[in-house]
N, C-alpha and C positions, 0 to 999 in steps of 0.2 A: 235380417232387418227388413221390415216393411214399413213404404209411408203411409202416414196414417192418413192422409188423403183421397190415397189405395181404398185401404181398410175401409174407409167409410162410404163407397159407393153402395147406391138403391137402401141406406137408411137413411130413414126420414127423422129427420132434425128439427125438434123444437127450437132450439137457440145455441150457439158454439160463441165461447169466452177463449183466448187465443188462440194462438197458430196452428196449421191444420198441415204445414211443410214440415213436419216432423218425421221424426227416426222412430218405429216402436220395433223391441223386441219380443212382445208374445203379450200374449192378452190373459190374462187371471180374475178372476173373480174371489181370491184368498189373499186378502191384505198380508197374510204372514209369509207369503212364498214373491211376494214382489219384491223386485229389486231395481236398476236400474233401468228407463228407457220401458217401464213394463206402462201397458195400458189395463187400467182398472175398472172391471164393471159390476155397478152396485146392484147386484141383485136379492130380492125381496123373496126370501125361503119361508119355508115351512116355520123354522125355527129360528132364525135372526133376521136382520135388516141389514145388506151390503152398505148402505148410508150410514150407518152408525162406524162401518171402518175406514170412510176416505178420507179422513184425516192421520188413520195410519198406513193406506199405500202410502200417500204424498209423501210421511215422513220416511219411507222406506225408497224413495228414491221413484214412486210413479211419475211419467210426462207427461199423463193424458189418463182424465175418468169419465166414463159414461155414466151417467143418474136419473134417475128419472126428478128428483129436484134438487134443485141447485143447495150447495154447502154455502151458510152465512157468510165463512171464512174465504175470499176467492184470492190463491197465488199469481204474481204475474206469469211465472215461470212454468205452470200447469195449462193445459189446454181442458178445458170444460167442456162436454160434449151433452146437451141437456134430450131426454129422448119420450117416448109417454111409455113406452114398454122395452124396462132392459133384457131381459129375456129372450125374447125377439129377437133384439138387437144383438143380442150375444152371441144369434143362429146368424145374422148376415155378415157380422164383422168377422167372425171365426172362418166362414166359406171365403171372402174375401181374403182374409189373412196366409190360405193356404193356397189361394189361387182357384176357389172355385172345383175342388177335386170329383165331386157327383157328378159334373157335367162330363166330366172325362172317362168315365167309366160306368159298365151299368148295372145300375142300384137298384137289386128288390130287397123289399123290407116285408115281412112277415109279423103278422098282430093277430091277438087271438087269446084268450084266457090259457085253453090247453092247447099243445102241439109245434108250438113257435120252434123248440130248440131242434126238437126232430126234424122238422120242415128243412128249416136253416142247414142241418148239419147233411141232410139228405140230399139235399140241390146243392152244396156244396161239392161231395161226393160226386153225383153224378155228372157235372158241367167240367171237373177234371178226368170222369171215365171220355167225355165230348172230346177230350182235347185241349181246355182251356186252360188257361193260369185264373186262381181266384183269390179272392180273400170272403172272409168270414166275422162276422163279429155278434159275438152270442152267449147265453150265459155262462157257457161251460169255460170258453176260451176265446181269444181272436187270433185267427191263423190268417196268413198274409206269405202268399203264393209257399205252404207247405211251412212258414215258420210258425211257431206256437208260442203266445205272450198269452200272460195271466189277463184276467178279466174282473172287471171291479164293478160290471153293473149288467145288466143287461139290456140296456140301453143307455150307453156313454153321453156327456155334454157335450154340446156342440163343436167345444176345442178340440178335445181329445178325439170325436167320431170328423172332424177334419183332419186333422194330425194322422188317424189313420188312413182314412182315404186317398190322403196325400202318396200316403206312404206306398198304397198299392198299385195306384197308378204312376209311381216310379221304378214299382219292381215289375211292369207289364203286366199287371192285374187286369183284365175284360169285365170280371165281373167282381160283384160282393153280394154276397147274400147277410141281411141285417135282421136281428128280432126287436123288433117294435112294443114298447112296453106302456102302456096306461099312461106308466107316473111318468115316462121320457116324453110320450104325447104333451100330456097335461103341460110340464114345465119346458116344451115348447125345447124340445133337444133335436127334433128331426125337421122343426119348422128351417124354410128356405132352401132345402136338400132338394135333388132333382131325382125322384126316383123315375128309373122305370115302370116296374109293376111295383104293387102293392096286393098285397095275400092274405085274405082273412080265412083263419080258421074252424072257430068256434067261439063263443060268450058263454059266461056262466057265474057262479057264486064265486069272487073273490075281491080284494083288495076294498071291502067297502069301508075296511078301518082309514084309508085314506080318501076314498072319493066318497065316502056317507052317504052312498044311494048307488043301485044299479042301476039309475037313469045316468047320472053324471058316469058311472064307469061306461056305461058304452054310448054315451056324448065324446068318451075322449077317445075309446075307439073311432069313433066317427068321424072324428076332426082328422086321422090322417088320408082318409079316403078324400075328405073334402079339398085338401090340398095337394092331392094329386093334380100334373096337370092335364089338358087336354090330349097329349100325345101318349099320356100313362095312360098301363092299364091295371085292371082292376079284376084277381083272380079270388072270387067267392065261394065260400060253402053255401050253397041252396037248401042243404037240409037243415041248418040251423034257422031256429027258428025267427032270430031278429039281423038275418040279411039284410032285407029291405029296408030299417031301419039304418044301416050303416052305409050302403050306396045311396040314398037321397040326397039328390045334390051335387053328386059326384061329375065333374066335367069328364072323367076319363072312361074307357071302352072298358067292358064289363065280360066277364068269362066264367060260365058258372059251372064248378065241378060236385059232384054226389053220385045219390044212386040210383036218383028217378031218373025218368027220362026227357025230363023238364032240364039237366043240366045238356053244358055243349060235353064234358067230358065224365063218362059215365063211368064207374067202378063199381062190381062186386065183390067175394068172398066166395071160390069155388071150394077150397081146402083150409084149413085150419089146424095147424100142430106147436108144441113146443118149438121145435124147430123154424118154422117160417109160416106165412102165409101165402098160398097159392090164388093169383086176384087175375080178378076180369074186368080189364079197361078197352070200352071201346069196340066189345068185340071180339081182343085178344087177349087170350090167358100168358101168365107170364108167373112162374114160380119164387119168390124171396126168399132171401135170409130174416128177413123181421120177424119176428112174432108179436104177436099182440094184434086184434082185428081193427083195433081202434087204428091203426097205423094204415089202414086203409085209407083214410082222408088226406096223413103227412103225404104216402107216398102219389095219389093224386093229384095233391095239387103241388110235388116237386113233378109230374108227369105235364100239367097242365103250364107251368112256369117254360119248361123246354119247350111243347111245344110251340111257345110266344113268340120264341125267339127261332123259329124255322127250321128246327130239327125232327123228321120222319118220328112215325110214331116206332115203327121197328125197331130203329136205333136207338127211341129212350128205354125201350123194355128192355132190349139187350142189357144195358146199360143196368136199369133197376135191380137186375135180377142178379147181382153182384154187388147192391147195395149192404154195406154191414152196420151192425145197428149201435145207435147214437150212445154213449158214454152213460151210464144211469139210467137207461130209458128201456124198460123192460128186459135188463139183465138175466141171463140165465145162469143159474149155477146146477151142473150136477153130483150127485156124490156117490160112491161106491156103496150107499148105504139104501140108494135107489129111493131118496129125497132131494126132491128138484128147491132151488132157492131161487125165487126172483125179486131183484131188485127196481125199483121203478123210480123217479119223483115224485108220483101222485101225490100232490099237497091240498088239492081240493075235493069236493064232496062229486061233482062231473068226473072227474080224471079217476078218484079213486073207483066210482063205480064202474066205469069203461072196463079199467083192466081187471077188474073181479070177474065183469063177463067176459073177457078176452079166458079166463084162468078155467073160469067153465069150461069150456071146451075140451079141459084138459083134465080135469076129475070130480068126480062128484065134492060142490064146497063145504057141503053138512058135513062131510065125511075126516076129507083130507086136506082141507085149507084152514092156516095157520093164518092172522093177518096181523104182523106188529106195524102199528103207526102210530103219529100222535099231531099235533099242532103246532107249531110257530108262537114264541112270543111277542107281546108288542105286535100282532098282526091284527085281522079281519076274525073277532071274539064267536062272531054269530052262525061262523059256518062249523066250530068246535061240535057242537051237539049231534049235526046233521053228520059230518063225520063220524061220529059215534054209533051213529044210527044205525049210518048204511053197513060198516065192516062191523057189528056186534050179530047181523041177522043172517050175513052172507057169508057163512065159516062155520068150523068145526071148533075153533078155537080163536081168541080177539085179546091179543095183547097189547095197549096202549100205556105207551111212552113217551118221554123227552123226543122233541123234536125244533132245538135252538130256541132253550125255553127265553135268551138272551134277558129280558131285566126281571120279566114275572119269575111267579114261585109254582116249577113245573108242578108242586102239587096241586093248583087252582085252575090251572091248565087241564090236568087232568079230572077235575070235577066238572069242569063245564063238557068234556068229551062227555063225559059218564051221565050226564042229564038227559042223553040224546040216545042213553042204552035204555030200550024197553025190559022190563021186570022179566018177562019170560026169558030174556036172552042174557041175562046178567050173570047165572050159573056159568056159564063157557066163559066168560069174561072177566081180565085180567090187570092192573094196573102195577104198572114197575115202571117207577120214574125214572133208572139208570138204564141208561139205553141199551149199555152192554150187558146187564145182567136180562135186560127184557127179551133181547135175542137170543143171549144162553137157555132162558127157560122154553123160547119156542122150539130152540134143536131139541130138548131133554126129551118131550113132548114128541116130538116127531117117529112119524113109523114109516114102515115100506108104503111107499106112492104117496107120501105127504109134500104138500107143496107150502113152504112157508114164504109168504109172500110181505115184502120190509120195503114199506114207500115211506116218500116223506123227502127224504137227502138225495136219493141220485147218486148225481155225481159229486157233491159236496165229501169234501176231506176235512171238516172240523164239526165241533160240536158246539151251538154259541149262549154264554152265559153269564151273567155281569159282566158284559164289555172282556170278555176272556173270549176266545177262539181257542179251544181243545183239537188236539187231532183226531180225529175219527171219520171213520173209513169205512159203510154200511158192506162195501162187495168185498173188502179185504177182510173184514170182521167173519163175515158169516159164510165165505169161502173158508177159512181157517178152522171156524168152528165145523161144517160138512167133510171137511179131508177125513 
């Protein structure tokens, strides 16, 4: 129990209808999980209006609603909290609620179209090779000093990413490493938080089915740079192209990692194999477990994050060079039949091209590269073609598939991929809308030194389809089918 007195410090209050000496148990914004002593905040979604249900907290036993306008009907026995942004509000009263947990512990958060989870999961990794206790919270999973809970977004609302923080800085967590996502920007889920650093990646074609422009998508990138404070800093990709765009503004100290020599922490690419990548930061060459080159960016700016916080560059390499590689994220499978299978999540038209060149390295693609992917439904319709494009030209063979065609009819899905496949390259190209039958035909297919390459899932374990979640499992599938 917290007073709600408590709870309501640093928001700014339009007008309050009674008592503010009150009892609350937990703060909800789903009229149907309130119960007693619950505080209610109406917030204004995508798809409904929080206003429309506070007349069913109240009947569900709410003390106290925040709204941005007041309800016609006012109880004596309710406390009305009236505000101009419940959203907002939702970020200060939930840090409040938990006591404030970001303050206690330090918080980088990581943003960026591709790379986020790698990053996350690498700086995780290496601040426990440091020494540290951490927590983690990311798309894959949230782990909170070595324990593992399911994960429902990739960027939590502000209760539940207090509720954790709380959580970590009670099990002696130091740090958290967070991935920072557009839509948690956007609807104002990390506003109020006290990061330390703040990590951009890279920007590219994605989610424009919800932000309807890539001005507004890296507007909302932008806005967590902007709220960083004065004592934060700010860890950059310099080779991307619209950096400068996302540090304008920015009160906090600025750190810029790539491969010119325009950044403070530089990285190359000495070696390149299925096996790992052999990289020069700084200077010093240091050999990996990762593969994939594109990983040259995750693992610098998990290099340039350590060294923020005053650890020798020595002892982050040592440390890197026993990194192992993130859950779905350039997977390797080999097989006695001397066909390599990699899995990846590349879901975008950037990410999936990266790791085609990353696969270069590794065989001729005319020859020996297999690529099954496909599109998301209910997502971002305009980057389907462009998808189509790049993996119909950069292969020997281009199988496209279901990829959680969730409400659409995966075969329209896969017509919009197919608009993006040029005439000349349509021969080699293949459309099988069952996922598993589309990966059976890329093994059938396969010979000595074929690499079939299956992005799109990762690390996901379902398949999603009218509101159905199927189980399916891209590394256990096509590990099974390579034995």
């Amino acid at each position: 129990m917290q007073n709600l007195e408590n709870i309501l410090l640093d928001l700014k209050v339009t007008k309050i209808l009674g008592k503010k000496n009150i009892s609350v148990k937990n703060i909800l914004y789903d009229s149907k999980k309130v119960g007693e002593y619950s505080l209610f905040v109406a917030i204004k979604g995508t798809s409904t209006d929080g206003h429309l249900y506070i007349e069913d907290a109240i009947r569900n036993k709410a003390n106290s609603i925040i709204c941005e306008v007041l309800p016609t009907q006012i109880y004596r026995d309710v406390t009305y909290i009236q505000v101009s942004d419940t959203q907002k509000s939702l970020a200060i009263i939930a840090s409040n609620f938990y006591k404030s947990p970001s303050k206690k512990i330090k918080l980088i958060g990581v943003t960026g179209t591709n790379g986020k989870t790698s990053t996350v999961f690498f700086l995780k990794q290496l601040f426990e090779k440091l020494g540290n206790k951490v927590g983690m919270i990311s798309t894959i999973h949230v782990e909170i000093n070595n324990q593992i809970f399911d994960s429902t977004h990739t960027t939590h609302c502000p209760i539940k990413t207090n509720e954790l923080l709380g959580k970590m800085v009670d099990t002696g967590c130091e740090y958290c490493f967070m991935e920072v996502s557009s839509h948690g920007l956007s609807q104002n889920r990390v506003f109020f938080l006290d990061f330390d650093i703040g990590v951009f990646t890279n920007i590219s074609h994605d989610h424009l089915d919800y932000h309807n422009s890539f001005e507004n998508y890296l507007n909302s990138k932008k806005s967590f740079f902007d709220i960083l404070s004065r004592n934060a800093k700010s860890i950059i990709n310099i080779d991307d192209l619209n950096f400068s765009k996302l540090i304008d503004n920015t009160k906090s100290k600025i750190t810029f990692y790539g491969k010119g020599k325009q950044a403070n922490n530089i990285g190359s690419i000495l070696n390149s194999n299925i096996d790992g990548i052999e990289i020069l930061i700084n200077g010093n060459s240091v050999l990996t477990k990762i593969s994939g080159d594109f990983n040259l960016y995750n693992i610098l700016a998990t290099f340039s994050v350590a060294l923020e916080f005053g650890y020798s560059e020595k002892l982050i390499l040592k440390s890197i060079s026993s990194l192992k590689p993130v859950p779905g994220r350039f997977n390797i499978i080999k097989s006695k039949k001397n066909i390599y299978g990699i899995i990846d999540y590349a879901h975008t038209p950037d990410a999936l091209q990266e790791v085609i060149e990353s696969v270069s390295n590794y065989c001729d693609i005319q020859k020996q590269l297999i690529i099954v992917c496909g599109c998301g439904g209910n997502r971002d319709q305009s980057k389907r073609s462009e998808m189509g494009n790049i993996a119909s030209k950069n292969c020997f063979k281009s199988i496209f598939t279901s990829d959680n065609p969730r409400n659409e009819d995966p075969v329209l899905i896969l017509n919009d991929i197919k608009s993006g496949v040029l005439k000349k390259y349509i021969n080699k190209t293949h459309f099988i809308s069952d996922r598993l039958k589309a990966i059976e035909f890329a093994v059938s297919i396969a010979k000595n030194k074929s690499i079939i390459l299956l992005t799109g899932k990762g690390h996901e374990q379902f398949q999603e389809q009218n509101g159905v979640k199927v189980p399916f499992d891209d590394y256990k599938t096509l590990y099974n089918l390579l034995k």
